[in-house]
N, C-alpha and C positions, 0 to 999 in steps of 0.2 A: 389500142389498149387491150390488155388482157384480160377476157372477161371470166374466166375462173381465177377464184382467189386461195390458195392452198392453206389449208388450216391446220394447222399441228395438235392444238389444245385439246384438251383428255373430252374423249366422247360423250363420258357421263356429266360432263361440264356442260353440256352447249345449253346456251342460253340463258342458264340460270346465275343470278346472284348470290352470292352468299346470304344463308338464313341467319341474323340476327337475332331469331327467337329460337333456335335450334336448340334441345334439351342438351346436345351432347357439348356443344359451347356454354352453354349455362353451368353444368355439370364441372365444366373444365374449369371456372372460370371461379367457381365457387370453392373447389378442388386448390385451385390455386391462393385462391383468397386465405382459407384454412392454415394451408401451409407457411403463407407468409404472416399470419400469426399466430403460429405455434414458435417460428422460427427468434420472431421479433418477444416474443413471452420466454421461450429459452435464452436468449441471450440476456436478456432483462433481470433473470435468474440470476445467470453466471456473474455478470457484471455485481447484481447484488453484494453475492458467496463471495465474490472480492473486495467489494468493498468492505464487508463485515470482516474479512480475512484482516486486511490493513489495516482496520480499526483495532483489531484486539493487537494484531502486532504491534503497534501504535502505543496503546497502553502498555503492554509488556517493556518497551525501551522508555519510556515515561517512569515506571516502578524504579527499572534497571538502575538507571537516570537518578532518580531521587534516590535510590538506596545508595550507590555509589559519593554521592553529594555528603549526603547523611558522614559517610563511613569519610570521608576525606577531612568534611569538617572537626570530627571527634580526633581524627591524626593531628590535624593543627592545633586541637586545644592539648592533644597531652605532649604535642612538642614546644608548645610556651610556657607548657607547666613544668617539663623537663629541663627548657634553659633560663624560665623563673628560678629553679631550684639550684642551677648550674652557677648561676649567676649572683646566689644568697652564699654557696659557698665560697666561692671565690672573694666574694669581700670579706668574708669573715679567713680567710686564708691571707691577704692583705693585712686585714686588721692585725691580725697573731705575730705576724712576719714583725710589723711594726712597733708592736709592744714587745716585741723578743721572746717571745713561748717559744716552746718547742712546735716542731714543724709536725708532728701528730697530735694537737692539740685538740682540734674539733672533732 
């Protein structure tokens, strides 16, 4: 058996562990922490900004909506009032016919 063992790993490594209480892992790790919520607080934002977006778009088609309704039902009422009225002369154009007037009567 071979009694040297050849070792590759970085010189300034031999023998030690990694420090768990290392400022510059702390730093990182603190560094990192920040980051990920600023990142989780900016989306949290945006997500917001959209939803309030949707919400008023929301109510805009809601008005739309209603005012359209509005404006459809007042066309049906003056078109029952227009073939109520269509329909009052036409029997008095029947009536006239039948009693023999003249056909410009009403």
């Amino acid at each position: 058996m071979n009694p040297y063992i050849l070792d590759y790993s970085d010189s300034t490594d031999l023998g030690r562990q990694p420090d768990h209480n290392d400022p510059r892992r702390k730093r990182m790790y603190r560094t990192l922490k920040r980051v990920l919520i600023l990142s989780n607080g900016l989306l949290y934002c945006v997500a917001l900004v959209y939803l309030i977006r949707q919400h008023t778009e929301l109510n805009q088609i809601r008005r739309h909506y209603h005012d359209q309704v509005i404006q459809y039902d007042s066309l049906l009422a003056a078109k029952l009032e227009t073939e109520q009225q269509l329909a009052a002369l036409h029997r008095q154009l029947v009536l006239a016919r039948r009693a023999g007037l003249p056909a410009g009567y009403p």
